[in-house]
C-alpha positions as CSV (number, residue, x, y, z in Angstrom):
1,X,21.2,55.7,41.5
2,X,18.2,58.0,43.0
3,X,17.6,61.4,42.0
4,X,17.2,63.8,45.4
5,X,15.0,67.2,45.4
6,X,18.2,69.5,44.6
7,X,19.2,67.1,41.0
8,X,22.3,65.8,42.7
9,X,23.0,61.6,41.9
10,X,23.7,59.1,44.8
11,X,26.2,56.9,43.5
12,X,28.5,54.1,44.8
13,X,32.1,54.0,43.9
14,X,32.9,50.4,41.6
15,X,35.6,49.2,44.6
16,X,33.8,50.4,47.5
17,X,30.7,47.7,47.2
18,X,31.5,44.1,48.8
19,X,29.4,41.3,48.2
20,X,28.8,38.6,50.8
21,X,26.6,36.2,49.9
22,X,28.0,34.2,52.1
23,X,26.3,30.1,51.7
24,X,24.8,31.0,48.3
25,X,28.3,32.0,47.0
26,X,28.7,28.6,45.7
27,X,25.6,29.6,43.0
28,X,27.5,32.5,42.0
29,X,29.2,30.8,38.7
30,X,28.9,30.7,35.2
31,X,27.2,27.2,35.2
32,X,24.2,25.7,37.4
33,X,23.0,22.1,37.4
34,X,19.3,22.3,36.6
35,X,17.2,18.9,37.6
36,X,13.4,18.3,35.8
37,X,11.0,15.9,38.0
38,X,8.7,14.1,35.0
39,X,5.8,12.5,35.7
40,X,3.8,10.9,32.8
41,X,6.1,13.1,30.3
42,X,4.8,16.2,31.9
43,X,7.2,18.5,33.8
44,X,6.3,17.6,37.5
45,X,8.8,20.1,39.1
46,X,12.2,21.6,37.6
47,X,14.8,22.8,40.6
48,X,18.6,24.2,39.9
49,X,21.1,23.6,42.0
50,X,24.7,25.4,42.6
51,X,26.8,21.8,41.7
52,X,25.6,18.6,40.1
53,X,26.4,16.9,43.4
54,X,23.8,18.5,45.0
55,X,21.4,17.9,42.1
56,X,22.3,14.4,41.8
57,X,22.1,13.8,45.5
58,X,18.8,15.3,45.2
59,X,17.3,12.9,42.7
60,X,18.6,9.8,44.8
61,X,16.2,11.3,48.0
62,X,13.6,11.5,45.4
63,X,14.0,8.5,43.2
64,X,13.0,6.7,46.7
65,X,10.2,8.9,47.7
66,X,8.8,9.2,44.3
67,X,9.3,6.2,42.5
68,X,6.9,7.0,39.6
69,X,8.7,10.1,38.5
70,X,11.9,10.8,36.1
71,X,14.7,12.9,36.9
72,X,17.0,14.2,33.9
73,X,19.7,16.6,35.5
74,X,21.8,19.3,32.7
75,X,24.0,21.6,32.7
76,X,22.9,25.1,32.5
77,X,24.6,28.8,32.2
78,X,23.3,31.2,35.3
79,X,22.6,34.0,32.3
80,X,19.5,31.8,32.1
81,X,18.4,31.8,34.7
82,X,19.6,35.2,36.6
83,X,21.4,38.4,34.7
C-alpha cells in the first residue's frame, strides 16, 4: 500500500492478484532440497534446489568435476529460506 498526496490508500483486492511464476513455480512449496559442497570440512558452497532430483542430479555433475569435495543433500522448509 502507498499513501498519495490527498491520504487516500492504493490497495489491491485479495482475488484480483495472480501469480505466475511460471518455471520457478516448482520452488513454490513447503519443502526445498538444500545441497552443502564440503571441502576440507569447511562449507565450500551450499545451493537449494526446488526437488531432490535436481539436487541430487546436481551432486552427480559435481562429484565428477570436483572429486575432492563432499556433498550432503537435506531436506529443508522454504520458511527458511524465504517468508
Amino acid at each position: 500500500m502507498t499513501n498519495d498526496s490527498e491520504g487516500r490508500q492504493d490497495q489491491a483486492w485479495p482475488g484480483a492478484v495472480r501469480w505466475e511464476l511460471g518455471d520457478a513455480s516448482v520452488h513454490a512449496r513447503e519443502t526445498l532440497w538444500q545441497c552443502d559442497a564440503l571441502r576440507a570440512g569447511r562449507l565450500y558452497q551450499r545451493s537449494v534446489f526446488g526437488t531432490r532430483e535436481e539436487a541430487e542430479a546436481f551432486v552427480a555433475k559435481m562429484q565428477e568435476s570436483e572429486p575432492d569435495h563432499m556433498f550432503n543433500v537435506a531436506a529443508i522448509k522454504a520458511s527458511t529460506v524465504w517468508n
